[in-house]
PLY file of the C-alpha trace (Angstrom):
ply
format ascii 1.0
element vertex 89
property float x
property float y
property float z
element edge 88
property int vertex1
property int vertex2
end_header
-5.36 0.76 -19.74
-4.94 -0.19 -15.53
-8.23 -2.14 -15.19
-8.52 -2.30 -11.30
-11.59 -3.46 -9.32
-12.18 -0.98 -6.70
-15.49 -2.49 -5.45
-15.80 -5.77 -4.35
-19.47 -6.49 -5.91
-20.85 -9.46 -7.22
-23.94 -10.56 -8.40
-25.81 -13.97 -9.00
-27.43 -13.63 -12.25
-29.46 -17.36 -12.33
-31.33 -17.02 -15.71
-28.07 -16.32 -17.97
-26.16 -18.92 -15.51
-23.49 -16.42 -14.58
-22.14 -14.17 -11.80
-21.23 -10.31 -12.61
-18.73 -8.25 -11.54
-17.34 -4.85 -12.25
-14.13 -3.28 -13.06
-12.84 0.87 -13.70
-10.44 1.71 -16.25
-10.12 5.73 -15.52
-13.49 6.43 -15.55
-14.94 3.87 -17.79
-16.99 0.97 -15.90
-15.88 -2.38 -17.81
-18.42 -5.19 -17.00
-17.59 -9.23 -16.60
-19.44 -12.54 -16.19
-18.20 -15.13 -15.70
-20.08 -18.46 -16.35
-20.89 -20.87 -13.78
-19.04 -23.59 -16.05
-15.55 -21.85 -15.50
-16.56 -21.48 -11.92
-16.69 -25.13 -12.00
-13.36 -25.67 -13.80
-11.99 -23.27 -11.38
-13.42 -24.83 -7.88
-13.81 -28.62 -8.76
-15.71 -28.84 -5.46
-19.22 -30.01 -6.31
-21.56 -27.17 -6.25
-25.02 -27.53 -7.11
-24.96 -23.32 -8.90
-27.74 -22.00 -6.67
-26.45 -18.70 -5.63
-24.62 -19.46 -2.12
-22.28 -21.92 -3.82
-21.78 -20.03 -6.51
-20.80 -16.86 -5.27
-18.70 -19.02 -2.07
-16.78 -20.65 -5.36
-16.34 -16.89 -7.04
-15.37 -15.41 -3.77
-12.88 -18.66 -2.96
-11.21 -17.30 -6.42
-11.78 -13.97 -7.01
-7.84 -13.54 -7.68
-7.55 -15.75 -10.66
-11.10 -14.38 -12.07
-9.52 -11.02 -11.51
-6.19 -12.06 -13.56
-8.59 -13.46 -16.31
-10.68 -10.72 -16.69
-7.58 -7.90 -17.04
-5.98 -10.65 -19.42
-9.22 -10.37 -21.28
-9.55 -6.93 -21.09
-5.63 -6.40 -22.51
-6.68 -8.59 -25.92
-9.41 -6.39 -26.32
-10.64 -3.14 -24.21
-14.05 -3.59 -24.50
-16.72 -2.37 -22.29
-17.64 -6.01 -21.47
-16.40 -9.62 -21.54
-17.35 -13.12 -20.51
-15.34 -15.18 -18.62
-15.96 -18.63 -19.80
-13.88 -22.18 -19.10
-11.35 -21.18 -21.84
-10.36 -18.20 -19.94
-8.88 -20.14 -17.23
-5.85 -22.29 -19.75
0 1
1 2
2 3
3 4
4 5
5 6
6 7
7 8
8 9
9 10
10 11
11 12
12 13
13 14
14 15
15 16
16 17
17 18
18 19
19 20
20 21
21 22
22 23
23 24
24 25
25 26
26 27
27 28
28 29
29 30
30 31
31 32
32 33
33 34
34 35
35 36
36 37
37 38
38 39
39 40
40 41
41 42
42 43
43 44
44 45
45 46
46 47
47 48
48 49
49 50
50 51
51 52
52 53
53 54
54 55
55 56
56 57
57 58
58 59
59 60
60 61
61 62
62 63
63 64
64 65
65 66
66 67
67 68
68 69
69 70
70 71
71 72
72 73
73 74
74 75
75 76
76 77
77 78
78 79
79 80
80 81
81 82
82 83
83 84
84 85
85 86
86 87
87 88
């Protein structure tokens, strides 16, 4: 159970208000969002959630989203989790 994150792809997703990523446990593919509100809570710089600002905020980050997202995936190894405010204490 290593997640790592051996690509560095990201993707906008505007209709369910989130940005996607992708991490590898062995060969399983474990997918994440994380929602633009914990982007916010995470990068208290205004951003107005149109794509540019939201991936600039995700990028500015990516560490701590990364630490969330194998903290999430330790509690439960699931093939996908959301990343929302209360993943970031």
């Amino acid at each position: 159970m290593a997640l790592d994150f051996p690509n560095s792809i990201r993707r906008y997703e505007a209709g369910r208000q989130c940005i996607s990523f992708w991490g590898s446990d062995a060969s399983l593919e474990i997918a994440f969002q994380i929602d633009l509100d914990a982007l916010r809570k995470l990068d208290p710089a205004p951003f107005d959630g149109q794509e540019t600002s939201a991936l600039t905020a995700f990028d500015h980050n990516r560490e701590a989203i990364r630490d969330a997202a194998r903290a999430a995936y330790r509690k439960r190894p699931l093939a996908f989790h959301r990343l929302t405010p209360d993943s970031f204490g």
